[in-house]
VEXMAR-107215 format. One record per residue (C-alpha): residue in three letters; x, y, z; residue number from 1; chain. Coordinates in steps of 0.05 Angstrom, whole numbers, plus 32768, in hexadecimal, padded with zeros to 4 digits. Layout:
! VEXMAR-107215
+-----+------+------+------+-----+-------+
: res :   xx :   yy :   zz :   n : chain :
+-----+------+------+------+-----+-------+
: ALA :    X :    Y :    Z : NUM :     A :
...
+-----+------+------+------+-----+-------+
END
This chain:
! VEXMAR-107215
+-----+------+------+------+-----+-------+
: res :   xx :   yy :   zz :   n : chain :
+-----+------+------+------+-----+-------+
: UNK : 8000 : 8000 : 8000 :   1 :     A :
: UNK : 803C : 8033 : 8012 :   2 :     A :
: UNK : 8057 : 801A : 7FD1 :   3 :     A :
: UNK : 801F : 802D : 7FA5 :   4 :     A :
: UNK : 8010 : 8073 : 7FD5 :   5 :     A :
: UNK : 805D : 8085 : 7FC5 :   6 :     A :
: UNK : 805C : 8074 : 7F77 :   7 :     A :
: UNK : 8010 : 8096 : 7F7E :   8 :     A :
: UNK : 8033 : 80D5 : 7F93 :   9 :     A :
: UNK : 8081 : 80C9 : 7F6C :  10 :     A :
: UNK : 8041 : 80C9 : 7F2A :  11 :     A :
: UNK : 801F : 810F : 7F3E :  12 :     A :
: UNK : 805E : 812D : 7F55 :  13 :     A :
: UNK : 8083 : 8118 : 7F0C :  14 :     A :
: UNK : 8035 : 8128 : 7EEF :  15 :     A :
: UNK : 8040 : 8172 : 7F0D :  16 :     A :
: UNK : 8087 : 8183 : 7EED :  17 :     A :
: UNK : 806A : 816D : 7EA3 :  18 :     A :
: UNK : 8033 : 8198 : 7EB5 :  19 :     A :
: UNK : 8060 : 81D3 : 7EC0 :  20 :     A :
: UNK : 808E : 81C1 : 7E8D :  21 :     A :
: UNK : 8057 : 81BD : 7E5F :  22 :     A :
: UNK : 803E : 81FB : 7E6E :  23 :     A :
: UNK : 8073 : 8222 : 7E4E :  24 :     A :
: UNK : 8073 : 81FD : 7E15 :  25 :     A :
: UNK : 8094 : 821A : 7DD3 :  26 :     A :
: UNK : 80AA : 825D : 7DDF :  27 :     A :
: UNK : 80CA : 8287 : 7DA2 :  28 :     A :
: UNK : 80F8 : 82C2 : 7DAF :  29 :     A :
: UNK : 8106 : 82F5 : 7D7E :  30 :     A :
: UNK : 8151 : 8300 : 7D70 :  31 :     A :
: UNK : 815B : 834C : 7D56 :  32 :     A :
: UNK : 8190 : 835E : 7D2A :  33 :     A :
: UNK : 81B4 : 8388 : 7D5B :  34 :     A :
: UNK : 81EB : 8369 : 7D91 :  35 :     A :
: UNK : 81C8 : 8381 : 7DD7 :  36 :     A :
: UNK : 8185 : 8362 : 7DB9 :  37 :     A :
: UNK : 81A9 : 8323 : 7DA6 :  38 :     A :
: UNK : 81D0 : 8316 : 7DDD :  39 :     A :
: UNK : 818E : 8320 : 7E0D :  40 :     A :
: UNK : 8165 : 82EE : 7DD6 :  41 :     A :
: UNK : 819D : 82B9 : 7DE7 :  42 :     A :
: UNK : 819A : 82C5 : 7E2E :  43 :     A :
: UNK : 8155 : 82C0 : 7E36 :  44 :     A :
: UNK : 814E : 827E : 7E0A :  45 :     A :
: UNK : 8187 : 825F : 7E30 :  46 :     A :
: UNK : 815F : 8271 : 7E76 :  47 :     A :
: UNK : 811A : 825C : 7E62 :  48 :     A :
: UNK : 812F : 8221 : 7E42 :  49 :     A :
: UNK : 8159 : 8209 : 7E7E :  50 :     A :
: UNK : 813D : 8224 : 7EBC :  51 :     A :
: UNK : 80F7 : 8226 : 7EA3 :  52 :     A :
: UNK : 80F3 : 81E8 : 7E75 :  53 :     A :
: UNK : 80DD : 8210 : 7E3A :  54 :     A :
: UNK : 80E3 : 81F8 : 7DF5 :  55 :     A :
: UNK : 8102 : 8240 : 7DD8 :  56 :     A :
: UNK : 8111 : 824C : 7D9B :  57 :     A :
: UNK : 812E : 828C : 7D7C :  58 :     A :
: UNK : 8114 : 82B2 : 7D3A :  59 :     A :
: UNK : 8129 : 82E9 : 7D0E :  60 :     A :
: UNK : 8110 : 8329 : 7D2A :  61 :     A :
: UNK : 8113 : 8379 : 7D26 :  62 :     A :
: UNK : 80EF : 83B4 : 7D44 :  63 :     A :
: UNK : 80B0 : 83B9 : 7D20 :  64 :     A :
: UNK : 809F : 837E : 7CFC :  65 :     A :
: UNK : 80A8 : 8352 : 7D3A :  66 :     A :
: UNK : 8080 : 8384 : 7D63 :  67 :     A :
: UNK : 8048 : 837C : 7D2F :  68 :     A :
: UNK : 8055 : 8336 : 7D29 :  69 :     A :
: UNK : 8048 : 832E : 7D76 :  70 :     A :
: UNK : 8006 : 835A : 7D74 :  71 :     A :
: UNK : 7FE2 : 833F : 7D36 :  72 :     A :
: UNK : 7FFA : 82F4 : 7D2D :  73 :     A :
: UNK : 800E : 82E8 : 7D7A :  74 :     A :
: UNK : 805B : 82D7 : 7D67 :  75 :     A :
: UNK : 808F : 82D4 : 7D77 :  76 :     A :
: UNK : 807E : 82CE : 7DCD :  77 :     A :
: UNK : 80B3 : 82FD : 7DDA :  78 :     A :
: UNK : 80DB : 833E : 7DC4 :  79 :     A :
: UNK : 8113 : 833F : 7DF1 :  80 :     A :
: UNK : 8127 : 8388 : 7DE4 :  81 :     A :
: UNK : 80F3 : 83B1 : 7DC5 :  82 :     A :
: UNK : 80FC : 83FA : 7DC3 :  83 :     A :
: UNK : 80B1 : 840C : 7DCF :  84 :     A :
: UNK : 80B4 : 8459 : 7DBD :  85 :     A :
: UNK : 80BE : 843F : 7D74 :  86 :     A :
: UNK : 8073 : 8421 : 7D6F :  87 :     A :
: UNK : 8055 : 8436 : 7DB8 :  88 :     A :
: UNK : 800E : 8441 : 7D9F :  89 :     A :
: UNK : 8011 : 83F4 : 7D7A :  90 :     A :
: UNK : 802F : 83DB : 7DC1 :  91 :     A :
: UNK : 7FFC : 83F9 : 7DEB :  92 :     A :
: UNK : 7FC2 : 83DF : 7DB9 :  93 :     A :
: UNK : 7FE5 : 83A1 : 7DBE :  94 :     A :
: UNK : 7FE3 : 83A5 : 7E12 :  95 :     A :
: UNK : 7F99 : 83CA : 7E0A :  96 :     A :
: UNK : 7F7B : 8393 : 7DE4 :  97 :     A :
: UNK : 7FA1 : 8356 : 7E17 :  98 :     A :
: UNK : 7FD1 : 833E : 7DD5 :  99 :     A :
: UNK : 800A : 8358 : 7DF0 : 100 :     A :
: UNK : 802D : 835E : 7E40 : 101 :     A :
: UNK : 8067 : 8393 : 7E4D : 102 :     A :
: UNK : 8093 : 8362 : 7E79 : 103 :     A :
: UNK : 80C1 : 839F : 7E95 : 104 :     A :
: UNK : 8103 : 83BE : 7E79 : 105 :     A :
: UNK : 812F : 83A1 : 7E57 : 106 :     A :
: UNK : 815B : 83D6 : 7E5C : 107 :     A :
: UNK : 8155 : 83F2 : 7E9A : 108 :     A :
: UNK : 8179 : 8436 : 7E89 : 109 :     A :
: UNK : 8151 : 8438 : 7E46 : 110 :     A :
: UNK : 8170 : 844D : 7E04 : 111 :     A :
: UNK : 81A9 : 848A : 7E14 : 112 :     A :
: UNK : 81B3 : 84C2 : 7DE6 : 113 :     A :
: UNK : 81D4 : 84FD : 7DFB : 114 :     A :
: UNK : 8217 : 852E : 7DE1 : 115 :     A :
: UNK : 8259 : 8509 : 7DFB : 116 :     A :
: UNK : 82A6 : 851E : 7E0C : 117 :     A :
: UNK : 82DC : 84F0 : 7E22 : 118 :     A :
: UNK : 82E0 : 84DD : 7E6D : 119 :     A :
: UNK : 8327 : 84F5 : 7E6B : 120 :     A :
: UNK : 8313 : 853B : 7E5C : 121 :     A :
: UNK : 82E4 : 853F : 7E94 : 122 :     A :
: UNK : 831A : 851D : 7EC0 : 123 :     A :
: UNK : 8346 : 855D : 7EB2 : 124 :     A :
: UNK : 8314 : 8595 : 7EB2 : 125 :     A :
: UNK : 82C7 : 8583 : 7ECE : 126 :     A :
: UNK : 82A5 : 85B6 : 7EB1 : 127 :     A :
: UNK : 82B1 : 8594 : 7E6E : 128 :     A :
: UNK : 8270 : 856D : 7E85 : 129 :     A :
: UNK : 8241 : 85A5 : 7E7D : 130 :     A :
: UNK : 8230 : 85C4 : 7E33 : 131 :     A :
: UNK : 8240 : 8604 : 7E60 : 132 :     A :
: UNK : 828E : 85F4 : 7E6C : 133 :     A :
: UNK : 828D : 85D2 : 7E1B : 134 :     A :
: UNK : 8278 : 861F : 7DFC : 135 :     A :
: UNK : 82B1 : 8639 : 7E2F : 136 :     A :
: UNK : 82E6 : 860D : 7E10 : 137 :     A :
: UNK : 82CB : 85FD : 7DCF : 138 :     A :
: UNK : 830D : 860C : 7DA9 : 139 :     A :
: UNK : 8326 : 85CC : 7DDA : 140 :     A :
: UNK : 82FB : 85A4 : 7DA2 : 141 :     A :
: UNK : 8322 : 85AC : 7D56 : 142 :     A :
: UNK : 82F9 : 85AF : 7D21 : 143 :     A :
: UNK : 8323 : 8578 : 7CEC : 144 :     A :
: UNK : 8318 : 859F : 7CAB : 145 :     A :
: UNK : 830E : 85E9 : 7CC2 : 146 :     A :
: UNK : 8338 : 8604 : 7CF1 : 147 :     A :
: UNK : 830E : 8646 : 7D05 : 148 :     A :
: UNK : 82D6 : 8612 : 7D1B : 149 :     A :
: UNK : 82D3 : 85DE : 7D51 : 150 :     A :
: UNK : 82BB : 85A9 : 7D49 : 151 :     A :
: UNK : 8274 : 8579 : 7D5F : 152 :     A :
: UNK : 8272 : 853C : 7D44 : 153 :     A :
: UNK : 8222 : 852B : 7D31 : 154 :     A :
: UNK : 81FC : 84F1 : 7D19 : 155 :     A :
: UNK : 8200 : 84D0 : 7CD3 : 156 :     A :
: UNK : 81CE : 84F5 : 7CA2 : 157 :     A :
: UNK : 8195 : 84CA : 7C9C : 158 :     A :
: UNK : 8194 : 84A8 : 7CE4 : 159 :     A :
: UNK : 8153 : 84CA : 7D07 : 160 :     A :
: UNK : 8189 : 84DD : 7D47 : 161 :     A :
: UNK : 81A8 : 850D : 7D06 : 162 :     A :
: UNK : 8164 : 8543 : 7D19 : 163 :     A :
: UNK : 815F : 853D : 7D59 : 164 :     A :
: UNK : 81B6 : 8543 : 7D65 : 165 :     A :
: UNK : 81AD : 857C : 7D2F : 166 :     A :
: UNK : 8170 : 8597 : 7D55 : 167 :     A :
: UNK : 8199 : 85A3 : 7D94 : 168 :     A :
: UNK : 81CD : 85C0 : 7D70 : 169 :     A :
: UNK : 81A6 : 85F7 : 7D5D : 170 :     A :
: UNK : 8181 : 85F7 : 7DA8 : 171 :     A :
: UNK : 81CF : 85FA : 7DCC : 172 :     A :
: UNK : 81E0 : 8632 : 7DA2 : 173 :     A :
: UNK : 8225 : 860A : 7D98 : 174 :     A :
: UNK : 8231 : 862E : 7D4F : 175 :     A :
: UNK : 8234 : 8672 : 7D76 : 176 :     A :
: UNK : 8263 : 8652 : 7DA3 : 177 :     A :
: UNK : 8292 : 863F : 7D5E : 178 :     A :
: UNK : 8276 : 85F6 : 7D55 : 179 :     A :
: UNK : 8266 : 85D9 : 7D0E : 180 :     A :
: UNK : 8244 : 8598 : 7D0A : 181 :     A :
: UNK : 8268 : 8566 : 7CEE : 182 :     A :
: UNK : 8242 : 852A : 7CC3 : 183 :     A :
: UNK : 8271 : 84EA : 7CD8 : 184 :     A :
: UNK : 8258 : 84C0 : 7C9A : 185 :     A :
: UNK : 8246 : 8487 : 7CBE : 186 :     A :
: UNK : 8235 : 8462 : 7D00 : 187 :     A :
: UNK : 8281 : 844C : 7CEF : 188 :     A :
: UNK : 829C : 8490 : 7CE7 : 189 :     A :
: UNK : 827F : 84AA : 7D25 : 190 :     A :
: UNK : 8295 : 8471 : 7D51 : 191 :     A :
: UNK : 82DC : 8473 : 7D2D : 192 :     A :
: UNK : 82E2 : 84C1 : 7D40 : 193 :     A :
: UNK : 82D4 : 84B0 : 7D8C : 194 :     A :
: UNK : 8302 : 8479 : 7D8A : 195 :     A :
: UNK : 8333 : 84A0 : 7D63 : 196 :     A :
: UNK : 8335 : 84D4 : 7D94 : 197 :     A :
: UNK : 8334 : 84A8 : 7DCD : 198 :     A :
: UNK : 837E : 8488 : 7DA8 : 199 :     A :
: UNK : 8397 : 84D1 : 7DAF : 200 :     A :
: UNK : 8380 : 84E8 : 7DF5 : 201 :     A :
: UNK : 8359 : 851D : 7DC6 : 202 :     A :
: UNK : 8324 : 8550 : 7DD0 : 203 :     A :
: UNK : 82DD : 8535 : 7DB0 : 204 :     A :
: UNK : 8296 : 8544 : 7DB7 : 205 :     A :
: UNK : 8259 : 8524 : 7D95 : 206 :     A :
: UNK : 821C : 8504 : 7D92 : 207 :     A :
: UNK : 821C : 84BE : 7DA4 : 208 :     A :
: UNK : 81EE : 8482 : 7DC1 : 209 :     A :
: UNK : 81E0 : 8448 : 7DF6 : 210 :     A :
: UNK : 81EF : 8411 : 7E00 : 211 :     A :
: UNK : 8224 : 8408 : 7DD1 : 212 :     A :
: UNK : 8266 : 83E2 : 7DCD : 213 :     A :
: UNK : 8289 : 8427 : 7DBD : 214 :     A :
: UNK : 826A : 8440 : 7E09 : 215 :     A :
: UNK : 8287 : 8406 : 7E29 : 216 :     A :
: UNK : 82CF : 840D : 7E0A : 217 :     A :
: UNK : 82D6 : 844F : 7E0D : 218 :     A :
: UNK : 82C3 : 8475 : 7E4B : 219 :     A :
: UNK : 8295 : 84B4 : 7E42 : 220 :     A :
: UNK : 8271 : 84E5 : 7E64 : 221 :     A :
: UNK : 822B : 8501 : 7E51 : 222 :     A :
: UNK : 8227 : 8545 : 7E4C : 223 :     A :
: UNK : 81F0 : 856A : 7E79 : 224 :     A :
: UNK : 81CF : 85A5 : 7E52 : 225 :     A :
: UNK : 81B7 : 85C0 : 7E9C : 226 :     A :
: UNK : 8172 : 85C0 : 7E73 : 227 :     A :
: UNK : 8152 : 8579 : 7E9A : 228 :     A :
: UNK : 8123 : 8553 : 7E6E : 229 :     A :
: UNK : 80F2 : 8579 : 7E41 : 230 :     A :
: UNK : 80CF : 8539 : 7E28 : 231 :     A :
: UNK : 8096 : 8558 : 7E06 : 232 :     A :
: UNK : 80BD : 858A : 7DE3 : 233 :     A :
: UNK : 80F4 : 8559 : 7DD0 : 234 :     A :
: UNK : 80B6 : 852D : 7DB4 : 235 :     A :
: UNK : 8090 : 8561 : 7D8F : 236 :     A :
: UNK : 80CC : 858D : 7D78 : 237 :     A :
: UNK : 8119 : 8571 : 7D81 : 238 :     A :
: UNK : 8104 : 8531 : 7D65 : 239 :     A :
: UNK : 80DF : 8557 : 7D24 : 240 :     A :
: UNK : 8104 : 8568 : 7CEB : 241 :     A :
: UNK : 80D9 : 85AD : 7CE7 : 242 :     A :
: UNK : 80E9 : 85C0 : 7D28 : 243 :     A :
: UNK : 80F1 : 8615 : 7D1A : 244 :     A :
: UNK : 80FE : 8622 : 7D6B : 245 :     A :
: UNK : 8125 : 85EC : 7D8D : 246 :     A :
: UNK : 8136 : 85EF : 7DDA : 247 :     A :
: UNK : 816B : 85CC : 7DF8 : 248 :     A :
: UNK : 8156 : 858A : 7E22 : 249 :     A :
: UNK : 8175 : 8551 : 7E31 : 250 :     A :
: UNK : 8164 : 8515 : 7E0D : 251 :     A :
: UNK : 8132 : 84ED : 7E31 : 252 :     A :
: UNK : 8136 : 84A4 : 7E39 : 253 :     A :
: UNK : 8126 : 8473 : 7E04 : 254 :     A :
: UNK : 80F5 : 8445 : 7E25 : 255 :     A :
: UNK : 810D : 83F5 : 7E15 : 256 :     A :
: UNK : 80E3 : 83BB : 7E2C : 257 :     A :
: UNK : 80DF : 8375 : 7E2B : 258 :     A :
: UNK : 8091 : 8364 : 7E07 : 259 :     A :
: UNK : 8073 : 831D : 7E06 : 260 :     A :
: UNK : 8035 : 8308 : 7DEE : 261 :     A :
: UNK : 7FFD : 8301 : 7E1A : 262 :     A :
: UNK : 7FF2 : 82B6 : 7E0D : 263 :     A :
: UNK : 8036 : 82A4 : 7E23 : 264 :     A :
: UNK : 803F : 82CF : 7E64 : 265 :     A :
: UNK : 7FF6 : 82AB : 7E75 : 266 :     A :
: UNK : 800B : 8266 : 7E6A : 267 :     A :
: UNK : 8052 : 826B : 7E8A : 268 :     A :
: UNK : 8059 : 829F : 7EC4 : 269 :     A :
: UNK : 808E : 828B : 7EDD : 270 :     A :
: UNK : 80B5 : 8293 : 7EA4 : 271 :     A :
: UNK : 809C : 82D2 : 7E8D : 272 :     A :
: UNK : 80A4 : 82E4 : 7EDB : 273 :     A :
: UNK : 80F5 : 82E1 : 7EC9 : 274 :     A :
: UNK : 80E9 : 830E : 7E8E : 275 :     A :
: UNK : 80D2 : 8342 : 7EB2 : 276 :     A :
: UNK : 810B : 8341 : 7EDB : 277 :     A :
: UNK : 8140 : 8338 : 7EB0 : 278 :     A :
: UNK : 8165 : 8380 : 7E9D : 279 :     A :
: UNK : 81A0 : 839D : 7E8E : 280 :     A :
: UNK : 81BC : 83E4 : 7EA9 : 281 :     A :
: UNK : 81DA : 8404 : 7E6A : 282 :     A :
: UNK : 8224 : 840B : 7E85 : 283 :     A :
: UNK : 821A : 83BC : 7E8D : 284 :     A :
: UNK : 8201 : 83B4 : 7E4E : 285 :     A :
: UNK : 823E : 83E1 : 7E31 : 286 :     A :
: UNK : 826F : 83BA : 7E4D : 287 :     A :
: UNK : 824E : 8374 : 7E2C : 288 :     A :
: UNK : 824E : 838F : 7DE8 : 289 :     A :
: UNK : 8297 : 83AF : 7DED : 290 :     A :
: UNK : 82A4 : 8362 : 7DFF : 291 :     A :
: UNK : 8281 : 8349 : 7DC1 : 292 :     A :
: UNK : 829C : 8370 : 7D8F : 293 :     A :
: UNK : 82E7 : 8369 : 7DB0 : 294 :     A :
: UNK : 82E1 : 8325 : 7DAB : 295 :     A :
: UNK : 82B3 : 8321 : 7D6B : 296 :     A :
: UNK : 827D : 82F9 : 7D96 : 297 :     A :
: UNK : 8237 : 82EB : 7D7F : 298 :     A :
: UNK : 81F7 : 82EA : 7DA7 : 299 :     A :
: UNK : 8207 : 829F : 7DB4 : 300 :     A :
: UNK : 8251 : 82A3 : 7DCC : 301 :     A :
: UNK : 8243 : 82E7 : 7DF8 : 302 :     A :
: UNK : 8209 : 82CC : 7E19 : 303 :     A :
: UNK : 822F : 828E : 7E2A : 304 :     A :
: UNK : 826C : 82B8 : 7E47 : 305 :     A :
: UNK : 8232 : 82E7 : 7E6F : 306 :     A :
: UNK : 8210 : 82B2 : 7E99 : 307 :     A :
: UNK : 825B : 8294 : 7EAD : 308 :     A :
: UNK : 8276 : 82DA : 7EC1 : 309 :     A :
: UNK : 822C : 82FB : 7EE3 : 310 :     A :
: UNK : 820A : 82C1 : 7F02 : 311 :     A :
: UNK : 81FD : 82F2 : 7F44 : 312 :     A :
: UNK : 81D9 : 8323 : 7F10 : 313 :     A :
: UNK : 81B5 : 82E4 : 7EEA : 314 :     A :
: UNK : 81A3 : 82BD : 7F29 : 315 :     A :
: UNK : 817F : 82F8 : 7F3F : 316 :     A :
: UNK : 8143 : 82F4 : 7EFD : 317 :     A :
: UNK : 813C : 82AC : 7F13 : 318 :     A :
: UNK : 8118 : 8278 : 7F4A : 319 :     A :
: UNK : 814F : 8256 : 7F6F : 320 :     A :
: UNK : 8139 : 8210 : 7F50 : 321 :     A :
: UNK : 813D : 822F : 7F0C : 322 :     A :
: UNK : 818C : 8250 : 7F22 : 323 :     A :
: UNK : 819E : 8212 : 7F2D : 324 :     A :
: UNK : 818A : 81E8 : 7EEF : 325 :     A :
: UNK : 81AA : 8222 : 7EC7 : 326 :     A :
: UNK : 81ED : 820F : 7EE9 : 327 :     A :
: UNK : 81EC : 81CC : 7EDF : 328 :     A :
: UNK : 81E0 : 81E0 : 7E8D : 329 :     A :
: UNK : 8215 : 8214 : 7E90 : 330 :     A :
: UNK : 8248 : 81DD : 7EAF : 331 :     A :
: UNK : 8232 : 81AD : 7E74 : 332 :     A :
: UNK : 8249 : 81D9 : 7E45 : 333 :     A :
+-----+------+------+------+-----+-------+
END
């Protein structure tokens, strides 16, 4: 009788884990073509699929199709780094109409824009981290081609951050302070100026971007326009390429989320539990893609080389049980 009340309950017990198993099911991730996105798709299929028994699978993704792919057709399950302010009024139709759950930020900074200079400049005179102390010294900052000018290196024409980098331009005043803006050419150009200057402990000051691999090799400081955050004017002005009377503001935070479908964060909570806690701070997430493109690592290999070097950050997303099955598939690899 013990027998058959032990195998009765060995039966419901092992009945219980298929069950939860089961409900997670086949989960598909969308891998974006951009390094912080793929390295965060490759992390979360690894976790789900080892601590949460998920059967994950990653797919092509970008931006907007996946984001209408998730609200009209209900795949893939999960965007893990979806920067919302690109098709907010499609995501909160999505959320509106229960198709779609915001799972929390993927990026807990959100997307940084701002004017930079070289740590090393600030290091030797602090008020090079206003745009007060940059119009005092602008002559510091050597124009390459014209020597009467000094010189702010801007965004590639054609990238949207070329208005809104040009906008504050014109808001800062800098051409009365003897700045011409300066067209790099390419994403290339512009990070090969910082990193040109950084060779030559040089003066240099432009517009640049987070998280990036160029952020986490090179150390910068933001500049602070003493302005704060105008976000309604930076929406409905700065960020229009007909804007006739800029102000200066800073540049407010791109919002960047993690998005699953509603089905999935119904039928696996647990699992869509860790999604919502999984995020990276952007200096974090700076120093992972300097790593990756030093050591010309894919979404795969960096992921792999995160969750041996951060398990203290990792464990932290995750149920104990679920920390500990990871492990034992990290030590089997």
């Amino acid at each position: 009788m013990k027998l058959l009340i032990g195998a009765g309950l060995l039966l419901a017990g092992f009945s219980a884990s298929t069950v939860a198993a089961e409900s997670c099911g086949s989960v598909t991730i969308a891998d974006m073509n951009w390094n912080s996105a793929s390295l965060m798709a490759h992390v979360d299929r690894f976790i789900l699929e080892h601590g949460y028994d998920c059967d994950a699978e990653l797919v092509p993704g970008d931006t907007m199709p996946t984001g209408t792919s998730m609200t009209e057709k209900g795949e893939p399950d999960i965007a893990p780094e979806l920067w919302s302010n690109s098709m907010k009024a499609a995501l909160e139709q999505g959320v509106a109409e229960k198709r779609l759950r915001i799972a929390g930020k993927s990026l807990s900074d959100g997307g940084e824009e701002g004017y930079w200079v070289p740590q090393y400049l600030v290091d030797r005179d602090p008020s090079l981290a206003t745009i007060r102390g940059i119009k005092a010294n602008a002559k510091l900052f050597e124009h390459p081609e014209n020597p009467d000018k000094s010189g702010f290196m801007g965004c590639p024409a054609g990238w949207n951050c070329q208005i809104t980098s040009g906008n504050l331009f014109r808001a800062l005043n800098l051409d009365d302070a003897g700045f011409e803006l300066i067209d790099p050419g390419s994403g290339a150009g512009l990070a090969g100026a910082i990193a040109k200057a950084y060779e030559r402990g040089e003066p240099w000051f432009g517009y640049y971007w987070a998280p990036t691999a160029v952020l986490g090799k090179y150390k910068m400081v933001k500049v602070d326009f003493e302005s704060g955050v105008d976000e309604e004017h930076y929406i409905n002005c700065i960020s229009k390429d007909d804007c006739e009377n800029p102000k200066p503001t800073m540049y407010p935070p791109s919002p960047v989320h993690t998005v699953t479908t509603e089905s999935f964060a119904g039928r696996a909570p647990e699992a869509y539990a860790y999604l919502s806690r999984r995020s990276f701070a952007n200096a974090e997430m700076n120093q992972l893609l300097a790593w990756m493109e030093e050591n010309q690592a894919d979404g795969a290999v960096a992921m792999e080389h995160f969750l041996r070097n951060n398990e203290s950050k990792w464990s932290a997303w995750v149920s104990k049980e679920a920390a500990a099955r990871i492990k034992r598939a990290l030590d089997r690899i």
